[in-house]
C-alpha positions as CSV (number, residue, x, y, z in Angstrom):
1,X,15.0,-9.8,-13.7
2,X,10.9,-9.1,-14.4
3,X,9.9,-8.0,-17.7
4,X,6.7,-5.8,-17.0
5,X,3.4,-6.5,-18.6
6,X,2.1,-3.6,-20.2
7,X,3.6,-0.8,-22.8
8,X,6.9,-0.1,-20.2
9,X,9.3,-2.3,-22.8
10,X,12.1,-2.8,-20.9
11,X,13.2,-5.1,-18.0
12,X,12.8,-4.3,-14.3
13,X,15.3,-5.1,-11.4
14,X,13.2,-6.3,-8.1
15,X,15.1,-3.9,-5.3
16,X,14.5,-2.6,-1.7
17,X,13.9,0.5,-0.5
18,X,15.4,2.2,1.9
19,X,14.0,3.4,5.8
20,X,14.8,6.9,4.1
21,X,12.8,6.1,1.6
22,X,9.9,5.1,3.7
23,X,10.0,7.9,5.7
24,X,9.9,10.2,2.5
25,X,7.0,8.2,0.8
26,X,5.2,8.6,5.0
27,X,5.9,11.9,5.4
28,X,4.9,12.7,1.5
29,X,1.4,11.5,2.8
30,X,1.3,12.6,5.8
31,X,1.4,16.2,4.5
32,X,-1.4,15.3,1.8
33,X,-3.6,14.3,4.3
34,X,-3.3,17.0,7.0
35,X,-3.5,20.0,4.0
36,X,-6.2,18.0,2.7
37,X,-8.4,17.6,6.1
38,X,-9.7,20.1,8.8
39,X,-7.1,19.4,12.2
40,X,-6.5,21.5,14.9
41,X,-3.9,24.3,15.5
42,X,-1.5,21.9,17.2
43,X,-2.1,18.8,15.8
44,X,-0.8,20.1,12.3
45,X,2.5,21.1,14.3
46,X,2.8,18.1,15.6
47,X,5.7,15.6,15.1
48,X,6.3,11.9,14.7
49,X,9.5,9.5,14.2
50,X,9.1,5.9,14.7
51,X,12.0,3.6,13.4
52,X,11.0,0.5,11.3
53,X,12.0,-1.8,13.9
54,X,9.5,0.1,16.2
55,X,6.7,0.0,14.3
56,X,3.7,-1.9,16.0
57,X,2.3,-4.8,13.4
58,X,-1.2,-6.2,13.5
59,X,-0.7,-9.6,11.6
60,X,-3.4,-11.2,9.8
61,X,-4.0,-14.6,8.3
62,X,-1.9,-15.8,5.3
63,X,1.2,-14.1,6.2
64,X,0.2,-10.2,5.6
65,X,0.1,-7.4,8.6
66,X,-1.1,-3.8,8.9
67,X,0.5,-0.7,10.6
68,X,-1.5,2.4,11.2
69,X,0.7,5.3,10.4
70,X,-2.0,7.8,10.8
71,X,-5.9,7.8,12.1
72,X,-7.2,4.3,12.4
73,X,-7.7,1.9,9.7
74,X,-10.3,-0.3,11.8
75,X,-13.0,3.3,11.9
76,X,-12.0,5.8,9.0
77,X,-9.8,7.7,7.2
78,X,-5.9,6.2,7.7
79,X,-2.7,6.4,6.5
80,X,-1.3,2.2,6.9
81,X,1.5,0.4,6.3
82,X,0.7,-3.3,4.8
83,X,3.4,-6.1,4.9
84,X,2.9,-9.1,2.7
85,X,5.3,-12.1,2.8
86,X,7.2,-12.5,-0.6
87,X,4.9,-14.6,-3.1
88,X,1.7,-13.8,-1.2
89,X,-1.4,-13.2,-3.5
90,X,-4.8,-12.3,-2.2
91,X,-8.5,-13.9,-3.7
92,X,-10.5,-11.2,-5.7
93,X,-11.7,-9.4,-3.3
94,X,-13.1,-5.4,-2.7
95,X,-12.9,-2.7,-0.6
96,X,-15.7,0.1,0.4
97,X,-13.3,3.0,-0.2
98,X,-11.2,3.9,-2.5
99,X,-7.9,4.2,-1.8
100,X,-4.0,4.8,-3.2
101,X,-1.1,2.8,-2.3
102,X,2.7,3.2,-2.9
103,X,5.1,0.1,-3.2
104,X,7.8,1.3,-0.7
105,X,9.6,-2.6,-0.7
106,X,9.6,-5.0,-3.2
107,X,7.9,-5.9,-6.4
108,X,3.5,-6.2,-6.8
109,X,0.8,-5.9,-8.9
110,X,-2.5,-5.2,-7.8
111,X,-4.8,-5.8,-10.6
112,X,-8.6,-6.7,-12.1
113,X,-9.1,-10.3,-12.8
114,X,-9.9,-10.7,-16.2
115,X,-8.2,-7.6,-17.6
116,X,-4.5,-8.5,-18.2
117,X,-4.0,-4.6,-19.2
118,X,-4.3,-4.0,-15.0
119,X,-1.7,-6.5,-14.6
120,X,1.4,-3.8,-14.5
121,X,4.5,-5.0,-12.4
122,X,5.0,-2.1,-9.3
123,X,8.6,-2.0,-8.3
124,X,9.2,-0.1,-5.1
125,X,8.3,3.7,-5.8
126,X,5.5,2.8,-8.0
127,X,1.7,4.1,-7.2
128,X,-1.7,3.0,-7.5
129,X,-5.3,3.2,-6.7
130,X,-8.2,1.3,-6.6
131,X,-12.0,2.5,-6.7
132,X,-14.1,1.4,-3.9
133,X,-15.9,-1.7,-5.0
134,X,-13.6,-3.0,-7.8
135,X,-12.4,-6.3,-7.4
136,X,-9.1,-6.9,-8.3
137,X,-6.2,-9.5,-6.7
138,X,-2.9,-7.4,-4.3
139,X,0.3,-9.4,-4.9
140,X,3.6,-9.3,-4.2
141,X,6.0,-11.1,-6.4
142,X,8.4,-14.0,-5.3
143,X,11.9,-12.8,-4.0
144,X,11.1,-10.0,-1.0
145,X,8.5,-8.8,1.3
146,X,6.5,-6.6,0.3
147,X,5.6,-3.2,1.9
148,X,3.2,-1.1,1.2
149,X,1.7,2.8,2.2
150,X,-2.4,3.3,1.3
151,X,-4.6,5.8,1.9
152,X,-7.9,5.9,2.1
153,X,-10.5,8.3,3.5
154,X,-12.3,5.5,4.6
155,X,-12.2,2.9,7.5
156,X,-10.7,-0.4,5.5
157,X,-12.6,-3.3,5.1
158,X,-12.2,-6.6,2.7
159,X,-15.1,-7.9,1.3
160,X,-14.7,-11.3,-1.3
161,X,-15.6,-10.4,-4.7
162,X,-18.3,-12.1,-6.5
């Protein structure tokens, strides 16, 4: 059990999510970003299904990995999916775009050094966002993998904060 920092008051149960629920958290975004960008006729009719076990993984140092869901998160605006192992932490660090991220697996706070008040616990289901150029520390808590789903309307970058 995790007691959450911050004004929740009660005790959280770290759980899993499941590939239902990832597909509803995708799709969820998926329909945000097409109403909320110009695409053509077809492409907004268009159809995707890709199975969890399918899904193609770019892994990156210190045990984390990136998905593209939708776009490309290497040149702009992306739907991704980011896996980080269980107990993995980043160093302060910031990003040039904004972006908002839903815990789909597992149990993470991503928060501002320095300001405990940022330092919420995110079970799976819980949202966030982070303003380009603030640093703050991703984390996913001992006991499972974490998964996440950002957007961002820009292409993602990490930068060390200073």
């Amino acid at each position: 059990m995790l007691k959450p920092i911050g004004h929740h008051g009660f005790r959280l149960l770290a759980h899993s999510v499941s590939a239902a629920a990832l597909y509803t958290v995708l799709g969820a975004m998926t329909t945000v970003a097409i109403a909320g960008s110009a695409h053509s006729h077809d492409e907004a009719k268009s159809t995707m299904r890709t199975p969890f076990s399918e899904i193609k993984w770019k892994e990156l140092p210190g045990g984390r990995a990136l998905a593209n869901v939708k776009g490309d998160f290497t040149t702009g605006p992306h739907i991704k999916l980011i896996k980080f192992g269980a107990g993995n932490k980043t160093i302060p660090h910031i990003h040039s775009h904004s972006y908002v991220g839903i815990v789909v697996k597992g149990t993470a706070r991503h928060y501002e050094p320095g300001k405990p008040e940022t330092q919420t616990i995110l079970p799976a289901g819980s949202v966030w966002k982070i303003s380009a150029n603030v640093p703050h520390i991703s984390e996913c808590l001992p006991g499972s993998e974490c998964i996440f789903a950002t957007q961002s309307d820009g292409a993602f970058d990490v930068k060390p904060a200073k």
